[in-house]
C-alpha positions in Angstrom: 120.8 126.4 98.3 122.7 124.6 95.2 121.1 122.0 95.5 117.4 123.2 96.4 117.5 125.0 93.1 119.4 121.5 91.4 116.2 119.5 92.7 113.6 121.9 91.7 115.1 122.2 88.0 115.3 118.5 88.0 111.8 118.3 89.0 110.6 121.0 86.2 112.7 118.8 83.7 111.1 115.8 84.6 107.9 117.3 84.7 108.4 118.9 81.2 109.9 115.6 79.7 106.7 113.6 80.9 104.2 116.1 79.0 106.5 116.0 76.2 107.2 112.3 75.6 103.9 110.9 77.5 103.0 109.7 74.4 105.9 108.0 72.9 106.5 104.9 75.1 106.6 101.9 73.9 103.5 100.2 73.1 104.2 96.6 73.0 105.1 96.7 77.0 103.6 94.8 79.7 104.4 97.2 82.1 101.8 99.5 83.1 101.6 102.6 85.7 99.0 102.2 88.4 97.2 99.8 87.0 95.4 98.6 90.1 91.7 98.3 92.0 91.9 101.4 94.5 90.9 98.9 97.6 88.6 100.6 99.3 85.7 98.3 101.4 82.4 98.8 99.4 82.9 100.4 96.4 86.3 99.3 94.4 86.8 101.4 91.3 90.3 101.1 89.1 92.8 104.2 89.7 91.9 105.6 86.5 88.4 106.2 87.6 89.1 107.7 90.9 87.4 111.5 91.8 90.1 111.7 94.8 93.7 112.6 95.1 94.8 108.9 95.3 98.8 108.1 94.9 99.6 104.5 93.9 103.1 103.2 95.1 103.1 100.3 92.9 105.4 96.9 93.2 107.9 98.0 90.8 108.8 101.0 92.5 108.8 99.5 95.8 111.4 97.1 94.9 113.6 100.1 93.2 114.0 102.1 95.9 116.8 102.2 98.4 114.6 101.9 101.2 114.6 99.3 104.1 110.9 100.5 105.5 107.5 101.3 104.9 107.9 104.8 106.6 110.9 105.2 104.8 109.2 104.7 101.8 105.7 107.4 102.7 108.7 109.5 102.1 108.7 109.5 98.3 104.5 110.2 98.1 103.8 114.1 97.8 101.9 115.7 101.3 102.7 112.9 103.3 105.3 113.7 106.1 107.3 111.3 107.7 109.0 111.6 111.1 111.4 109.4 112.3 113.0 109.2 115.7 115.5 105.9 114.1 116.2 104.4 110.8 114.5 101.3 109.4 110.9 102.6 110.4 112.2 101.9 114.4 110.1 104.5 115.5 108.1 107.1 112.5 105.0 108.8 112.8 103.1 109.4 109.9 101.0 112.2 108.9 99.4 114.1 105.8 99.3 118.0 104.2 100.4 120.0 107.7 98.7 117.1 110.2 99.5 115.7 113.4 100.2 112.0 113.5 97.0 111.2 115.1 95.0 112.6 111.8 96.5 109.9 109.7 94.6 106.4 109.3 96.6 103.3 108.2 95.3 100.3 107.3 96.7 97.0 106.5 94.8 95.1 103.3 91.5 97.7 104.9 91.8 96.7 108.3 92.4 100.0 110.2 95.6 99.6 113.0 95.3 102.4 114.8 96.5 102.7 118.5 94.0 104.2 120.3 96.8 104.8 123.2 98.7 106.7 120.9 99.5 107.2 117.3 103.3 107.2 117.9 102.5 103.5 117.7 100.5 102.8 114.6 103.7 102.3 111.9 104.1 99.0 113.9 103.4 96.6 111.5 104.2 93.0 111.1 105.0 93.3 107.7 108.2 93.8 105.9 108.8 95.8 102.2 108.6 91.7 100.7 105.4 92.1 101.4 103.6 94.1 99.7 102.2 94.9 96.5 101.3 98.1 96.3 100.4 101.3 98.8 97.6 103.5 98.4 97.5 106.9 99.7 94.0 109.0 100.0 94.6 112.6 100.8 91.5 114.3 102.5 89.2 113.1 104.9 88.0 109.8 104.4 85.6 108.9 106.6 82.2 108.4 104.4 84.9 105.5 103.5 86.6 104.4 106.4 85.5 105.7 109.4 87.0 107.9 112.5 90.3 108.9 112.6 91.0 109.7 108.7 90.6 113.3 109.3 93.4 113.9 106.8 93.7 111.1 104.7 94.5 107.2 104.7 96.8 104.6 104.0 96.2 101.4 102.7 99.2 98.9 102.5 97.7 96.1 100.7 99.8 92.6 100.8 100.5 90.6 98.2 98.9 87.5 96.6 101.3 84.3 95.7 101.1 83.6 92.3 103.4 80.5 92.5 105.0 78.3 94.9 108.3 79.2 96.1 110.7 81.0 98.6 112.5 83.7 98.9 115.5 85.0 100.4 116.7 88.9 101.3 120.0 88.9 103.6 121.6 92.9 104.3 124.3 94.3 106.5 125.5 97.8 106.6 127.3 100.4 108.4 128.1 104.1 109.0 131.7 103.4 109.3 131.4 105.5 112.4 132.2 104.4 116.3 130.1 104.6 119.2 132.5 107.1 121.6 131.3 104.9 125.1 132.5 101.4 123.6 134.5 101.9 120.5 132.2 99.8 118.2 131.5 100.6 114.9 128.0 101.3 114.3 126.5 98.6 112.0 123.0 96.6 111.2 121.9 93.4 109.5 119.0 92.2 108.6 117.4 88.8 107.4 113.9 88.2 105.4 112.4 84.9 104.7 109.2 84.5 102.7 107.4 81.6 101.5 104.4 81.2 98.9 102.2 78.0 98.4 99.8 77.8 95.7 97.0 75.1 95.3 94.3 74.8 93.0 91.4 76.7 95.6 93.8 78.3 98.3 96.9 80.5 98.4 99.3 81.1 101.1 102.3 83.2 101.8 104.1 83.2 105.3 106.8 86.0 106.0 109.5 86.0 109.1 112.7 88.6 109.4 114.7 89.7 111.8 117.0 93.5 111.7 119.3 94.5 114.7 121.0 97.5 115.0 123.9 98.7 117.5 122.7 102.1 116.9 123.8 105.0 115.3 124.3 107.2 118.0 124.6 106.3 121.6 121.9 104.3 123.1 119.7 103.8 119.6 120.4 100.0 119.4 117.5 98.5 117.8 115.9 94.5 117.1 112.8 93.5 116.1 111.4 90.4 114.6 108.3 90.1 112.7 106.0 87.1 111.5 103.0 87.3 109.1 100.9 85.1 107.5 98.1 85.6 104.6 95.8 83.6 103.4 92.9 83.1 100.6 90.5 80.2 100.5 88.3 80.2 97.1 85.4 77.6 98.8 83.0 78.1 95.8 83.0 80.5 92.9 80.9 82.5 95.1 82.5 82.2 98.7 85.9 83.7 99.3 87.6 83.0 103.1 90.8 85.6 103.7 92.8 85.3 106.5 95.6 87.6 108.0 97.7 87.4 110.6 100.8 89.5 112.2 103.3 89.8 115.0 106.1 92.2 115.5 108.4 92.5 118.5 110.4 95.8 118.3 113.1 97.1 120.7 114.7 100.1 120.9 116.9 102.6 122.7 114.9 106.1 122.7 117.7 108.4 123.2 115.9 111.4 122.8 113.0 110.2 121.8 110.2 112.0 123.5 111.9 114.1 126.9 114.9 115.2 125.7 117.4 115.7 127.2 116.1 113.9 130.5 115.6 110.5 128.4 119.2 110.0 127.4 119.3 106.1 128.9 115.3 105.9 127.6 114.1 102.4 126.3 111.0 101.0 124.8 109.5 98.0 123.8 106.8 97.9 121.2 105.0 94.4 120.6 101.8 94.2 118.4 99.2 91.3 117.3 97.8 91.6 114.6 94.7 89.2 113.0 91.5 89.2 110.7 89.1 87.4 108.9 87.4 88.3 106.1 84.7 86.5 104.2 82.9 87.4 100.6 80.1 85.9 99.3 78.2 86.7 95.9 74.4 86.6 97.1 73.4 87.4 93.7 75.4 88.2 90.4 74.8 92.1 91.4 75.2 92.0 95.1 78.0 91.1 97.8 78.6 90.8 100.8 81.5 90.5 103.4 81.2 90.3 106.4 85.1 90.8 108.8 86.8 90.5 111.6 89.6 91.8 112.9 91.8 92.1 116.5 94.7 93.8 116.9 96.8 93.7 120.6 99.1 96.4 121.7 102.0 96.2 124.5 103.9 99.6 124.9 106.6 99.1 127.5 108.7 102.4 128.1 111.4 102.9 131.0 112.5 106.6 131.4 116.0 105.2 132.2 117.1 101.2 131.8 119.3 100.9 134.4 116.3 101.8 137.0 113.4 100.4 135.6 111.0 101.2 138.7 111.3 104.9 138.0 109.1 106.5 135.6 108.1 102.8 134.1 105.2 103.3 131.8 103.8 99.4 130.9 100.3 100.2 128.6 97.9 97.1 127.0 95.4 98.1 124.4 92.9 95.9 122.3 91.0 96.9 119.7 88.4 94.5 118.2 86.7 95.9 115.2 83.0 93.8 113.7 82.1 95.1 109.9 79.5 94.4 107.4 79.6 95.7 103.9 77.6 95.0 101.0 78.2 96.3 97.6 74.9 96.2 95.2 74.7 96.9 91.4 71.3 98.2 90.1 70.7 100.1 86.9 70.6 103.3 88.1 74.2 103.0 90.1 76.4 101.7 92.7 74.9 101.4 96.3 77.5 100.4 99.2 76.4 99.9 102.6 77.6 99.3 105.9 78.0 98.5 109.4 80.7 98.6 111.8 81.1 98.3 115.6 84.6 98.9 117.7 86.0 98.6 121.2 88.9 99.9 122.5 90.3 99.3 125.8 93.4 100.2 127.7 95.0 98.7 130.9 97.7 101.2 131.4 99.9 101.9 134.5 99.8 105.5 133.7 96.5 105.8 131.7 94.3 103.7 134.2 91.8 101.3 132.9 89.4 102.8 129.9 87.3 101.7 127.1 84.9 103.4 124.4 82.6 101.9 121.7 81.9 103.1 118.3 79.0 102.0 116.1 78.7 103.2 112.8 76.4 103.4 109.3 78.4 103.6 105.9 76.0 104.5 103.0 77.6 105.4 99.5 75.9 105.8 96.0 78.1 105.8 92.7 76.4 106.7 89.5 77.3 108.2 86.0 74.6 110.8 85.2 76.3 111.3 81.8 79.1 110.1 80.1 82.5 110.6 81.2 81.0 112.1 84.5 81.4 109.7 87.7 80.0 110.8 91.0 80.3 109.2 94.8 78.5 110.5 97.2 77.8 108.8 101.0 78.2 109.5 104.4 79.1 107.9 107.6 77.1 108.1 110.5 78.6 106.9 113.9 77.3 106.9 117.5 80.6 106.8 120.2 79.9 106.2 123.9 82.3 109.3 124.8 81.2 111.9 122.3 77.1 110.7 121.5 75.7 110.9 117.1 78.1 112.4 114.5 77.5 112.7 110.7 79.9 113.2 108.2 79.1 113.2 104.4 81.4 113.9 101.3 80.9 113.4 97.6 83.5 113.7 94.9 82.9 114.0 90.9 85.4 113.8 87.8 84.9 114.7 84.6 87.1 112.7 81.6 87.6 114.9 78.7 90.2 115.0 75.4 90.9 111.3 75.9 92.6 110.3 79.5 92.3 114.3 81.5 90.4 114.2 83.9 89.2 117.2 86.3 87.8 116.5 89.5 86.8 118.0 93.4 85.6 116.6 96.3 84.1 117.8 99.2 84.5 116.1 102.4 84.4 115.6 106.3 86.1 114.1 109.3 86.9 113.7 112.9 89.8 112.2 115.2 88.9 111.1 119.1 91.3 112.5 121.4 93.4 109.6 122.3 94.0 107.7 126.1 97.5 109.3 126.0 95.7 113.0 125.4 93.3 112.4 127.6 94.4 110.6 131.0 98.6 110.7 130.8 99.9 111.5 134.1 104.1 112.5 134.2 106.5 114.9 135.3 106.6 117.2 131.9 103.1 116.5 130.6 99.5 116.0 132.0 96.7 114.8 130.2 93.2 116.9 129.5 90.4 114.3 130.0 87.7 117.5 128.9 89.0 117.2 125.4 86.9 117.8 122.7 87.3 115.4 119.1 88.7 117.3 116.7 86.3 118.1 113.3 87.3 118.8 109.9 85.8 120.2 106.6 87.7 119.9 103.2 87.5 120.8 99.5 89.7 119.7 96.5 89.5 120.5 93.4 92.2 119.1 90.3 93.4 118.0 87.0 94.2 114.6 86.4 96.2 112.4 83.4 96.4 108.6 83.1 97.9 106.3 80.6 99.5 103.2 81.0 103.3 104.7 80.8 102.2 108.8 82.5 100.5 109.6 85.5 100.0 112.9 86.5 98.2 115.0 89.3 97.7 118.8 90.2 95.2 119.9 92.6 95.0 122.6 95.1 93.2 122.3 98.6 91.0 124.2 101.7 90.7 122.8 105.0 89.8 123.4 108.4 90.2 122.1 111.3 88.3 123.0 114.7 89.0 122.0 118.2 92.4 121.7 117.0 94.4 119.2 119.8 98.1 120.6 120.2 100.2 119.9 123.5 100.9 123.3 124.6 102.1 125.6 127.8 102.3 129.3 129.0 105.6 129.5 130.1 109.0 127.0 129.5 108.9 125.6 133.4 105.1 124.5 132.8 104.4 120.8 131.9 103.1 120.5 128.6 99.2 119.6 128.4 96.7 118.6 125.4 94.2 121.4 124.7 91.6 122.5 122.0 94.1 124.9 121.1 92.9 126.5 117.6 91.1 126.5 114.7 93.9 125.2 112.3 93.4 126.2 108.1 95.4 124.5 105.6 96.0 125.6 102.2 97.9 123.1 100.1 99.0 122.8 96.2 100.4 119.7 95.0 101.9 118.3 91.8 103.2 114.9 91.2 104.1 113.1 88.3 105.2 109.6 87.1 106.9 108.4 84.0 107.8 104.8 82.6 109.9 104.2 79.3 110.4 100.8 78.2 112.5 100.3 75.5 112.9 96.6 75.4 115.0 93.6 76.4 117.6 94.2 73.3 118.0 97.4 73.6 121.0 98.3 75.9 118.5 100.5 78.5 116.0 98.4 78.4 113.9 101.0 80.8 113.7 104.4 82.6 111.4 105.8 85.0 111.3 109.2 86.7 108.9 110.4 89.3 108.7 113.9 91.0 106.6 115.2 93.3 106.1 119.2 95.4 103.7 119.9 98.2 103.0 123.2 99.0 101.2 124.3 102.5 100.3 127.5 103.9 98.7 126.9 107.5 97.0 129.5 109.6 96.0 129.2 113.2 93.0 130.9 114.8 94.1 130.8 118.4 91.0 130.0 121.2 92.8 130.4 124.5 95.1 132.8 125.7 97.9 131.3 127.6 99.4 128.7 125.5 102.8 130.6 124.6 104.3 127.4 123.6 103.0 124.8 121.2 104.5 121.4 120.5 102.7 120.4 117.5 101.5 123.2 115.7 104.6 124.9 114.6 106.1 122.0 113.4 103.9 121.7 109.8 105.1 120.9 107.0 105.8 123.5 104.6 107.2 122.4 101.3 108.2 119.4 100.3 109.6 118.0 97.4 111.3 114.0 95.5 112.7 113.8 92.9 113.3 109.7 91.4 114.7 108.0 88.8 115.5 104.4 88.0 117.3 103.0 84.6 117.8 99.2 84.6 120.3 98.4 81.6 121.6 95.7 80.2 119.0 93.4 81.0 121.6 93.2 84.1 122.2 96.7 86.0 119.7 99.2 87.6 120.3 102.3 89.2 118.0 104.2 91.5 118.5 108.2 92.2 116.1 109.9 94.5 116.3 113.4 96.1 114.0 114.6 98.9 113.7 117.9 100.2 111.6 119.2 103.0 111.1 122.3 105.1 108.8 122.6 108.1 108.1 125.7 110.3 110.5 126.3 112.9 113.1 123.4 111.8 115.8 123.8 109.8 115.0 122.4 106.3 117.3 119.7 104.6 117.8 118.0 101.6 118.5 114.1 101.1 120.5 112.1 98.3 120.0 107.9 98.6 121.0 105.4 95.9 120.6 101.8 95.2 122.6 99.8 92.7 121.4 96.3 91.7 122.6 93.5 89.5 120.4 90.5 88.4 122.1 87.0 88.5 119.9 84.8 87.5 116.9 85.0 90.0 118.8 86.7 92.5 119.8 89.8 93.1 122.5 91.7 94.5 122.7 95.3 95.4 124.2 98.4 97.3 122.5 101.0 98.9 123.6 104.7 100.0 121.5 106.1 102.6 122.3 110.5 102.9 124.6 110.4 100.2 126.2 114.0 101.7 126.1 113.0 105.4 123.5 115.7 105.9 122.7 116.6 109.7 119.1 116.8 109.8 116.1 116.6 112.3 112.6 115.3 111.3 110.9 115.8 114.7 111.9 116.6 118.7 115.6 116.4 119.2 116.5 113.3 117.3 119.4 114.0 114.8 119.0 111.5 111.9 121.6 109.2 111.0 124.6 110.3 108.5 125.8 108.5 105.3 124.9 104.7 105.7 125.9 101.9 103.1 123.8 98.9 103.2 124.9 95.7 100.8 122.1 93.2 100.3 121.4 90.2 98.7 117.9 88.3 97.2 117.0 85.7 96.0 114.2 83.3 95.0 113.5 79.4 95.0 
């Protein structure tokens, strides 16, 4: 309780101190908050402009905080709710404002990844934190922008470009200092991350490979994957652009726990997804574009109920997913028109789930205009036509309104639906049956907020309504009943959020040269409408998120030393809620760096979803550097 009420006043200060001092930075810095083109595939506008409740985890952060994951770090953006069944992003599903992990969308540089077998598999990406250069995250539905699936929101990690030719380095090993009881082996990791970046006069290139093993942290939760990724951008004209991307990850685990406890004790699964695209952009005329893309991305889930007998209960499941796209972005005088076309397949050869497939076509239309000044408004819709579930429309507009200099208000109104995925529909096993009459799940949403940008302060407070109907939860009647996917409710969500971020610079002679703090609290208040009788128990639905709240900061000092604080705390119906401490210290030598994180500073026992208990204190030392 200490330290709920510690975190909230530190949150208030922080919150206080950026209103206070918003004004004051520095003015002669190059550093700037958020100063990025929100990605999106027709109609790009900078952050400052956005109508939507956008967060922007920019390059700077990423490399401040003592994380080893891209699910590890969704945990420091306010709504989103991260659940991990292992550290280092082994296995985390993802979702947004009181969701399921199937209403989530991510997308790698706008090509969506989604798993149409399941979503447990969709934060297996071939990328690692080197990466990338920045993460948007779009709460609300977002399909007038991207399609099915973003009933709740989006994410877009978006890669970054090489500005010079070199290589980099980034070598880790760390420990809980704690034995495994069935061997005697102290549980430990490593990990190794290779990048290289070639620039020419009309192409760039960047080509990433690492490797991270684990012996655990608990019995049977060893761990190894390797991933490999390339990018790469061709400039053939000044009016032809060629992009190119292309992943691999192999990941292995032990899934102690993981999904039938406590049945699954000797579990194991093996995760391997392909990854590739091609993009190309072509300026018709200086006022319209277009760009056409392709992408493929294959799935192998391998899961074995217990290792040592790998005939019994042996789940082996193949997906593809091959995804065709037009858009075309035209300037006129009167506004912004964005248009296009996409068409998808997704298959499944599954020795559970039985052969399937389902095609999607769709019809993106947007319209951005400025009917007066300081008043933006997007407006579109997205009209699809799926071989399971026949026509669906859903429209959304937003508007903002910039007033006394950089506030902004804003709302948007918007719409969504998620397909019921093979898993829900066809799964066959002891403890849970598939529901092939499923219905998709629908959503309607409205947003309304106050915004502030300036280079050094960003700020956001905005309160929410949705609805969901045809809500899909696994649920049963009584405990001896196998659990089964149905259209259990009508599920309302109301949320409030506030998140703030704050950069000082004070200069390279000054002995702090810089300090940022960020905070963030989510606020949710769901409400189900039950529409059958005889689901007693539900697997999903009583596990929202509740409140949630980080606390960061970062000081770098000395031109030589930077320390990272952060402080998360989240509490979810029906769990017990917790509260997390991690640190990183760095020190710059040169152009390397080396530097010490602490993972659960107070060895807090903790559960983020099933019956998986999170790892305790971890101390990770690491060392980077560049060529």
């Amino acid at each position: 309780m200490y330290l709920k009420k510690l975190s909230f006043a530190a949150f208030l200060i922080s919150g206080t101190t950026m209103f206070a001092n918003a004004q004051q930075a520095v003015k002669d810095s190059v550093n700037h908050l958020n100063e990025v083109v929100v990605s999106e595939n027709r109609l790009k506008l900078p952050f400052s402009s956005q109508n939507r409740n956008i967060w922007i985890i920019d390059k700077e952060k990423i490399k401040s905080l003592p994380v080893r994951s891209v699910a590890e770090l969704l945990n420091f953006v306010s709504g989103v709710d991260v659940r991990q069944r292992g550290p280092a992003g082994t296995q985390a599903d993802i979702s947004m404002d009181g969701g399921t992990f199937d209403q989530t969308l991510v997308l790698l540089n706008g090509v969506k990844v989604s798993d149409p077998q399941t979503g447990h598999n969709m934060m297996n990406l071939p990328i690692n934190m080197d990466d990338i250069e920045h993460i948007e995250v779009l709460r609300g539905p977002a399909s007038r922008i991207y399609g099915l699936n973003a009933i709740n929101g989006a994410i877009n990690i978006i890669t970054r470009t090489p500005e010079k030719t070199g290589a980099a380095v980034n070598v880790f090993t760390g420990s809980s200092f704690k034995k495994d009881a069935s061997n005697g082996d102290t549980f430990a990791n490593y990990g190794l991350r290779v990048t290289g970046d070639l620039v020419l006069d009309k192409s760039s290139h960047m080509f990433s490979a690492s490797q991270e093993a684990s012996n655990g942290y608990r019995y049977n939760t060893a761990f190894n994957n390797h991933k490999l990724y390339y990018q790469g951008q061709l400039n053939l004209s000044e009016q032809d652009q060629l992009d190119v991307n292309a992943g691999y990850i192999h990941n292995n685990f032990g899934a102690n726990a993981f999904y039938s406890a406590p049945g699954d004790i000797e579990a194991e699964e093996t995760v391997k997804t392909a990854l590739a695209s091609v993009a190309y952009t072509r300026s018709i005329t200086p006022n319209w574009t277009i760009a056409p893309r392709v992408s493929y991305r294959y799935n192998i889930d391998d899961y074995l109920y217990i290792k040592q007998t790998p005939d019994r209960f042996h789940n082996h499941h193949e997906t593809g997913v091959l995804d065709l796209e037009l858009n075309n972005t035209i300037e006129t005088s009167i506004g912004t028109f964005g248009l296009g076309l996409e068409l998808r397949t997704e298959n499944i050869n599954s020795s559970n789930l039985g052969k399937r497939d389902r095609t999607n076509s769709g019809v993106f239309a947007e319209y951005k205009f400025e009917p007066a000044k300081g008043l933006l408004i997007n407006a579109g819709t997205y009209l699809n036509y799926n071989s399971d579930y026949g026509w669906q429309a859903f429209p959304g507009i937003d508007a903002g309104y910039n007033f006394y200099g950089n506030w902004k208000v804003f709302t948007n109104l918007g719409t969504g639906q998620r397909l019921p995925t093979y898993t829900d529909l066809y799964y066959r096993g002891p403890t849970n049956i598939g529901n092939a009459e499923l219905l998709s799940e629908k959503s309607q949403y409205a947003e309304a907020g106050l915004k502030y940008q300036d280079a050094k302060f960003t700020f956001n407070a905005s309160y929410f309504n949705r609805k969901i109907t045809n809500f899909i939860d696994w649920v049963k009647a009584a405990q001896t009943d196998p659990w089964q996917p149905r259209n259990f409710s009508d599920l309302r969500t109301k949320g409030l959020t506030i998140s703030g971020d704050y950069l000082m610079n004070f200069g390279s002679s000054a002995t702090l040269n810089s300090l940022r703090l960020g905070a963030s609290y989510t606020n949710l208040d769901p409400s189900f409408k039950t529409t059958i009788e005889d689901a007693t128990f539900s697997r999903y639905a009583l596990e929202s998120l509740r409140n949630q709240l980080s606390v960061s900061a970062n000081a770098e000092a000395f031109n030589l030393i930077s320390l990272t604080l952060t402080s998360r705390f989240n509490e979810r119906i029906n769990y017990k809620s917790y509260q997390i401490l991690d640190a990183r210290l760095a020190a710059k030598l040169n152009r390397s760096q080396i530097y010490l994180d602490a993972a659960n500073l107070l060895d807090v026992e903790y559960i983020e979803t099933g019956a998986v208990p999170m790892p305790g204190t971890w101390l990770t030392l690491g060392f980077r550097t560049r060529i």
